[in-house]
C-alpha positions, 0 to 999 in steps of 0.5 A: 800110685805110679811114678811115670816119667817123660824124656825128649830133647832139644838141640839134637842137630845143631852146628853150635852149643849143646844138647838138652835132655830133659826128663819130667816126673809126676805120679800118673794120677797128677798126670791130668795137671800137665793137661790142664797148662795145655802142654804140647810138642814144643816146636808148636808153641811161640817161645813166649808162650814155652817159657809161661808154660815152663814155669807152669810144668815146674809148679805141677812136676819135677824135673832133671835136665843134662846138658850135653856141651859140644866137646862132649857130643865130639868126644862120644861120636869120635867111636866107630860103634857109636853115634848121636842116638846112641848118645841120646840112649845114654844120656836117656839112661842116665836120667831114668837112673836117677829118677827111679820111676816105674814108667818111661816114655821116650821119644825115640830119634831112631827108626828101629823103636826095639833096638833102641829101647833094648839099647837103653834097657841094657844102661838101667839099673832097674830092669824092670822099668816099663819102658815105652818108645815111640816115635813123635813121643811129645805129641801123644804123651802129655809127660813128654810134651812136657819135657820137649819144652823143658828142653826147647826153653833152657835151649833158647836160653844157652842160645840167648846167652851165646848171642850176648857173648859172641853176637849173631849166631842164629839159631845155630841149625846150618839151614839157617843164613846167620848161622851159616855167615857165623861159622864161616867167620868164626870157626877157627876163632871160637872152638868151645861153640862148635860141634866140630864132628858135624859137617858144616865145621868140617867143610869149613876147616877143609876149605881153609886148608886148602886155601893154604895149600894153593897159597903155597 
């Protein structure tokens, strides 16, 4: 039998809270269980409807996650020679170290599929993984699909408990209008929440330091 595993993420453009990672896990011959629970692309399920099939794919497979917190994702962009995908090839690693499998499938955020499937392989310890990379991963393996709504769920979740604690913050995408009224108001106030490398922070701390500046 064949340990076969799917990485994706959730979380990778926001202005506020983490980034998930998920890695899900099953021998290939159980992978037709994952198909029988109707596992798809996360951002094509009603968020009902992800968390009644999370809890499906936590009785078929197994299952790592990492979250990546915003002072972390700062920390790792602050390098020249890095960025979010390298990150992402980072954190990929980190979980196919840790699973051991025999095959990976990975949804791939950048265009060039070789250089970053090279990117990753250089991080394993196990040279040897077969290592699929592909882009739109989470609609053509089922193991992928899988992940991506591991990630969406616990996603939503860290989203759910952010608005409890600090009220409307939207969906924290900067597209959106309540996210975008939450960072103006709040940017300086709560320096945990934000992904201060992105620009919409910036934008915002720029704008307020100029407004200094003219008052004085």
């Amino acid at each position: 039998m064949v340990l076969i595993l799917g990485v994706d993420e959730a979380g990778r453009g926001p202005v506020i809270g983490s980034l998930f990672i998920a890695g899900v896990y099953l021998e290939d011959s159980e992978e037709s269980k994952l198909k029988e629970i109707k596992v798809r692309d996360s951002k094509l399920i009603l968020k009902k409807k992800r968390f009644e099939i999370y809890e499906d794919i936590k009785r078929v497979a197994k299952h790592v996650l990492i979250k990546v917190e915003p002072n972390e994702i700062d920390s790792f962009l602050e390098r020249d020679d890095l960025n979010l995908n390298w990150l992402e090839a980072h954190k990929t690693a980190e979980i196919i170290n840790k699973v051991n499998p025999s095959k990976v499938y990975i949804d791939s955020p950048s265009p060039n599929k070789k250089a970053y499937s090279d990117y990753i392989r250089k991080l394993l310890k196990n040279k040897e993984v077969e290592l699929i990379v592909d882009h739109k991963a989470e609609s053509k393996y089922p193991v992928v699909a899988a992940a991506s709504i591991i990630a969406k769920v616990n996603r939503d979740r860290e989203v759910e408990s952010l608005e409890k604690k600090y009220g409307a913050i939207g969906p924290g995408y900067t597209s959106n209008p309540v996210t975008q009224k939450f960072v103006k108001e709040n940017w300086d106030k709560h320096p945990e929440l934000f992904r201060k490398s992105w620009i919409t922070w910036k934008n915002q701390k720029t704008a307020k330091e100029q407004k200094k500046l003219d008052e004085f």
